[in-house]
Structures are given as C-alpha cells and as structure tokens.
NUDO-691530 format. One record per residue (C-alpha): x, y, z; residue in three letters. Coordinates in pm, whole numbers, plus 50000, padded with zeros to 5 digits. Layout:
# residues N
XYZALA...
END
This chain:
# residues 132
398768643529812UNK395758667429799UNK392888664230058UNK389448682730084UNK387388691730367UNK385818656130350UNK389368634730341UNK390778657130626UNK387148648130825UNK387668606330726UNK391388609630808UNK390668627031167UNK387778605131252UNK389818571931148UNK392828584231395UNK390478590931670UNK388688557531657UNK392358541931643UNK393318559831967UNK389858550032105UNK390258518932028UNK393538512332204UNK392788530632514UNK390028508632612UNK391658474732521UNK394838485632748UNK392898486533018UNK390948455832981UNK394508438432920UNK395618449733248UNK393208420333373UNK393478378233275UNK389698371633360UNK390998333433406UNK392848351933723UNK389588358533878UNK388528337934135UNK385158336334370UNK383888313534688UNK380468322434819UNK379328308535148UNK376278320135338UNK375278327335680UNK373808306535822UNK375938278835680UNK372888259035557UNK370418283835427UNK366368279135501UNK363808290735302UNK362098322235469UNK364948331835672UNK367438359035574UNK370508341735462UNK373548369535404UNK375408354535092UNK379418362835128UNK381498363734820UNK385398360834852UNK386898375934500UNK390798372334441UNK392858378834192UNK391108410034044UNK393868440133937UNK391848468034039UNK390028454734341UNK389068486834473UNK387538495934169UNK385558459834134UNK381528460934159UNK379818432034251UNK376638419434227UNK374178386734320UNK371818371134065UNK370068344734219UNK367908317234003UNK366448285334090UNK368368256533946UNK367638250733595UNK364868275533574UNK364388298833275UNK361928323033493UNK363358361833554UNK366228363433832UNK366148380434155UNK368998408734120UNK370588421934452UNK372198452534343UNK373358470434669UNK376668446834781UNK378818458935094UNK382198461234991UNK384238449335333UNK387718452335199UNK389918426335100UNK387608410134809UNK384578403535089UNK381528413234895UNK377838407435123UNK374458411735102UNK371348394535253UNK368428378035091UNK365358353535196UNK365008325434970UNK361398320134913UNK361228278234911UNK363508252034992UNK365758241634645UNK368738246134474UNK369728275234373UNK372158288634112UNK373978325734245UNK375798343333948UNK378478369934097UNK378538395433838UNK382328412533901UNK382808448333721UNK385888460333696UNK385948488733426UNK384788478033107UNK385228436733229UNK382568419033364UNK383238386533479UNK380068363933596UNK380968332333808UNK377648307833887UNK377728288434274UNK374908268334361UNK373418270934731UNK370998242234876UNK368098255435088UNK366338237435285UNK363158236935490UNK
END
C-alpha cells in the first residue's frame, strides 16, 4: 500500500488521538463517581444569618484524595439568581475540606460541593437552614 505526505499526516494524527484518547479515560476509570461520598455540617451547628458560619465537608471514597479540589457553591433554595462561589477551601487531611461564609438572611439554602479530581468533577447538593 502506497501513502503520500497527506495519508502518512491522517494516519499519524488518527494514532495520536487514539493514544489520547485512552490515556485520559484510564485515569478517569481509576474512579466509580457512585464511590464518592460527602457530609457537610457547619459551625455553629445551626447557622444565623450575619454570622460567619465555617461550612465542613467530609469527602470519602475518592482514589486520589490528595489530589481532590474542592469547592462551595452556595444558592438559596430553589432560586435561579447567580451563586455565591467560595473558591479558597482548606484542605485538613483526611477528606476535611473548610471554609467560612456569612449567610446574608435567614432561609434554606442549597451548598453544591464541587470535588475535582483530575479530569472528574463530581458535584454533591446539601441543604443548610439558617435562621435568624
């Protein structure tokens, strides 16, 4: 079989996107995202509006835990209006991910916990009740 410039080029470019291809996915099979769990309590235990509250997220069962990013969306319940995005978490060890933050009124909110871990990224939603 006789190839040109241009068929050598395809044939190159196809084998590198293979190679590409399976890289990546290996390491995202390394992780079962239904593995991943989170709890979030905050301190204080019962959160009041105008107060820092420090919001503590407990992750297990991520592979590469060391590795793992996290970060705190917080929304009020049901509300389509922009989210408040905490992106600097302290990393304690042992899955403890914290970070403080004053809710505004009393209501429920919703806190996604955004978990990077490579190229996953795992969001779990935990509502917290403010009050007064």
């Amino acid at each position: 079989m006789k190839f040109n410039r241009t068929g050598w080029l395809v044939l190159i470019l196809l084998a590198a996107v293979s190679l590409t291809a399976c890289s990546s996915s290996s390491q995202a099979g390394d992780q079962d995202p239904k593995d991943i769990k989170v709890e979030l309590a905050t301190e204080p235990a019962q959160a009041r509006a105008g107060e820092a509250t420090k919001l503590l997220a407990t992750v297990t069962g991520l592979v590469n835990a060391k590795d793992g990013i996290v970060q705190f969306e917080i929304r009020k319940a049901g509300n389509k209006s922009l989210p408040e995005l905490i992106e600097e978490v302290e990393h304690s060890g042992d899955g403890l991910y914290s970070a403080s933050f004053t809710f505004k009124e009393p209501a429920s909110y919703d806190v996604y916990i955004h978990i990077y871990s490579g190229e996953l990224h795992i969001t779990k939603k935990k509502p917290v009740e403010v009050i007064e």
